[in-house]
N, C-alpha and C positions, 0 to 999 in steps of 0.2 A: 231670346227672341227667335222665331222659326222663321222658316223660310219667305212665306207672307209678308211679315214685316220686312223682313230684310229687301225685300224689292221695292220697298219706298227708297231705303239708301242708295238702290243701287242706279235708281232713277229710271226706274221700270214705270212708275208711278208719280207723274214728273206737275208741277204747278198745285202742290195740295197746302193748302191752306195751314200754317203751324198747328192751331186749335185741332183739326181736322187727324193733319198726323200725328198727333199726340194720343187722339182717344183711339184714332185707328188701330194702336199696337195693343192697347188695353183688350181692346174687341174680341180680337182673333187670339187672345189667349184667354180667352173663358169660350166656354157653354153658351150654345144660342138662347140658353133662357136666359142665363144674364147677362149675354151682351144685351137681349132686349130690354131687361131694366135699366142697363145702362144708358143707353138708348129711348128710353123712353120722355124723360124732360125735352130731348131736343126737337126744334120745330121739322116739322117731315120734311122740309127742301134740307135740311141737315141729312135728317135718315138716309133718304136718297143717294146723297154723296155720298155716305158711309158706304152703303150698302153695294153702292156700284163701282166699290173698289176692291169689294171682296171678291173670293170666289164664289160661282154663280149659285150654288149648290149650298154654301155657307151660306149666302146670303137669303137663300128661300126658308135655311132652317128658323133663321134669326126671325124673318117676316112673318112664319107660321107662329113664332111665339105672343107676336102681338092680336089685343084684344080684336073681333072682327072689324069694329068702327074705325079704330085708329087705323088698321092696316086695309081699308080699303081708302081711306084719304092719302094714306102712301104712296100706293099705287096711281092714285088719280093723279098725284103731285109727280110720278116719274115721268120722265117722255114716253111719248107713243110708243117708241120704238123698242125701251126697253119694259116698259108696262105688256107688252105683249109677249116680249121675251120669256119675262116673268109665268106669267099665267101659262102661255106653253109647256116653260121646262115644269111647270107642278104637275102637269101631265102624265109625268113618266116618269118611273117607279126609283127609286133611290138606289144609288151605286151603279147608274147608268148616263152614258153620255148627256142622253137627251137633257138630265140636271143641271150639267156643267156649260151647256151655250150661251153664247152671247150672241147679242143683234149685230146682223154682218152688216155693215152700216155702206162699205163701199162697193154699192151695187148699180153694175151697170147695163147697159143695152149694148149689142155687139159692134152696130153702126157708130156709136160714141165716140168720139176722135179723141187720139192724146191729151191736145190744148183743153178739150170741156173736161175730161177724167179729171188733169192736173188739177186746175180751180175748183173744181168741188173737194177736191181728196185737202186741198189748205185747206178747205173752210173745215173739214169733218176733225183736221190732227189735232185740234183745240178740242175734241172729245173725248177720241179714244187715238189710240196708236195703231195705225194704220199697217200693215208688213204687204198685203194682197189686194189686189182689188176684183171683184169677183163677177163675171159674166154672164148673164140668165137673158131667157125669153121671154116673149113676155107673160109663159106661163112658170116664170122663176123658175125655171128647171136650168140648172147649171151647166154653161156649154165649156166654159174654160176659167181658166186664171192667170193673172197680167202680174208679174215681178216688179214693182217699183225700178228694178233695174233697166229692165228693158223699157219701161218706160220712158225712163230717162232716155236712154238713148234714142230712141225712134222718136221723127217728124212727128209735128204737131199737127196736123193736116191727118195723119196715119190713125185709121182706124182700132179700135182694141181686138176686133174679132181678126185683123192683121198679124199682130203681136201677143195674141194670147195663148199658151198653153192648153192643149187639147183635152177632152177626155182625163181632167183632173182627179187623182187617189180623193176618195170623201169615206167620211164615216157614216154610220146610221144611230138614227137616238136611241134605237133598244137593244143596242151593243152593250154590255158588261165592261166593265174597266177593265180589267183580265181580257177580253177580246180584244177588246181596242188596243191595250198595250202588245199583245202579239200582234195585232197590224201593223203597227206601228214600229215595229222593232228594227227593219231596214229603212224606215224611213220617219228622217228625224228633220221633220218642217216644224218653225216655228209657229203655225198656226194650223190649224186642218178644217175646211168645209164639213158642215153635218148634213145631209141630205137624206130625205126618204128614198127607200127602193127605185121609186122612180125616177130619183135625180131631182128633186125639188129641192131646193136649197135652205134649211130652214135655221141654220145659225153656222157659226164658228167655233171653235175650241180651241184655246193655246196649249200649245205641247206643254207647256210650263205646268199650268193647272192640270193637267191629267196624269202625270208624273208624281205633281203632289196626291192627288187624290188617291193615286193609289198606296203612293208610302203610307199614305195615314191609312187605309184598309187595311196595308200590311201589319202595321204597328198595332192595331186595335184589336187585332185575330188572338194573340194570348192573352188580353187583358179580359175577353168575354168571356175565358172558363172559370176563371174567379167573379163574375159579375162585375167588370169595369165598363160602365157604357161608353160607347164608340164619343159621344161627345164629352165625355168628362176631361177635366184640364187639371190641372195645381190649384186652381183658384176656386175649384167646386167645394162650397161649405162640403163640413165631414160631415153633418148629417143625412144630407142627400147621398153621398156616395157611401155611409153605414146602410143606408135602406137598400143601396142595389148587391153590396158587396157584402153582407150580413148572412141572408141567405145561402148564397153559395159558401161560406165559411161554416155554417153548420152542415152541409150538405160533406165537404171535405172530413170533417172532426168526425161524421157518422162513419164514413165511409171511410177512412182510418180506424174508428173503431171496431167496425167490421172487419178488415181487416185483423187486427191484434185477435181478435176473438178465433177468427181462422187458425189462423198462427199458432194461439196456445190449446185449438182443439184437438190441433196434429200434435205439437209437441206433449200434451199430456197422453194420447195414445200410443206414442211411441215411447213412452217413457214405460207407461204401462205394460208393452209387450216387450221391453228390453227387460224388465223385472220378472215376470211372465218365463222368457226363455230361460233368465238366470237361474227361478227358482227351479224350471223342468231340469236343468242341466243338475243341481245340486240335489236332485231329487234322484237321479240316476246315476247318481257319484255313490252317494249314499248305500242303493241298494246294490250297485258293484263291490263296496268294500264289505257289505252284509256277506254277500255273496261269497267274497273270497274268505272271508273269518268260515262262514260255516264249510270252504271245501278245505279250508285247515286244520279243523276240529276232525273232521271226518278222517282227512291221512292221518291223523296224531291219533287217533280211537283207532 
């Protein structure tokens, strides 16, 4: 079981339906082509839930695998708010943050007082898991970010542009994960705003999912010089992964054999000029002992 799964245990992923976490672990250990077979019988408000327990980025691969029809009734079946998440992150190009967002769902206005923040952020933790609540104008451009702590503590009367966090650290969506994780490296928040250049706020990222996304980058970087695709798992029939890993095995055995060929072009020329010099040398042994017979013929006459 990888990491994914294991945060249903750990109750990262908290009120899921038995049925639900059962096929969930199946999922995230295969191939988005066949989680989307697997997937496929169940009615799309299922998909839905499946899907938006995954990573953001997992979950677009899986959705890409369904036929157009089905997967635009998916989409229509999800909420607004992540239906549009959705379509944004297809936006932008794979192994880049913008894949990995989620809709930042606790979004406020800076005049917004504690007591209304509170009562909206209950109604939303029956969603998602809340860590920040995040402050924009009302051209959604990101002015701060509000600590559930500090909330807690500050009057109910107290405004958030009061208690909020200034000029909040954000990513941008056509970061590299290699990028991000070097930003990222003195500062280790459990969630991080995604914003455009100009501070428009346009999703979320948990430190969690970007951590994972890049082990698995890490991991799949030596499996591509033998042809292992970045989505193959244990559970990939052998014949799909004979068609990717086939090729590059002949490609090795040539290139091996090229090798040996090298190998023994040198070793047989150097065997050759080792014989070469033997026979000069026995060639000149030869005409020295001539040499010395006929000057001992000669003092002996």
């Amino acid at each position: 079981m990888n990491d994914t799964a294991r945060e249903i245990e750990s109750g990262a992923i908290r009120e899921i339906e038995p049925e639900i976490r059962t096929l969930f672990t199946k999922v995230v250990e295969r191939d988005p082509r066949e989680a989307a077979k697997m997937l496929e019988p169940y009615p799309d408000e299922f998909v839905v839930d499946m899907l938006e327990l995954l990573n953001p980025a997992a979950a677009l691969k899986i959705l890409e695998r369904f036929e157009s029809p089905r997967r635009q009734t998916i989409l229509a079946t999800a909420s607004p708010e992540t239906n549009q998440q959705w379509m944004r992150n297809q936006t932008y190009p794979e192994r880049t943050i913008g894949r990995l967002m989620q809709p930042p769902l606790a979004v406020f206005r800076p005049r917004t007082t504690v007591a209304e923040a509170t009562e909206q952020i209950r109604c939303l933790a029956g969603k998602a898991i809340i860590t920040y609540a995040f402050v924009t104008d009302d051209q959604e451009k990101l002015l701060g970010v509000v600590v559930m702590r500090d909330m807690l503590l500050a009057q109910s009367n107290q405004t958030l542009e009061q208690i909020m966090l200034t000029n909040p650290f954000y990513l941008t969506p056509e970061m590299s994960l290699t990028d991000a994780m070097r930003s990222v490296l003195v500062r280790h928040y459990p969630v991080y705003p995604v914003c455009e250049k100009t501070g428009r706020l346009l999703g979320l990222l948990r430190g969690q999912m970007l951590f994972e996304a890049e082990a698995i980058e890490l991991s799949a970087q030596p499996g591509e010089m033998v042809g292992v695709e970045r989505e193959e798992r244990l559970t990939t029939p052998w014949l799909r992964s004979l068609k990717f890993r086939h090729p590059w095995l002949q490609v090795n055995l040539f290139c091996g054999l090229l090798a040996a060929l090298v190998v023994d072009f040198f070793r047989k020329r150097s065997i050759a000029s080792l014989r070469w010099q033997y026979s000069c040398r026995c060639s000149s042994v030869r005409q020295l002992t001539l040499g010395c017979r006929h000057w001992q013929f000669a003092c002996a006459g």
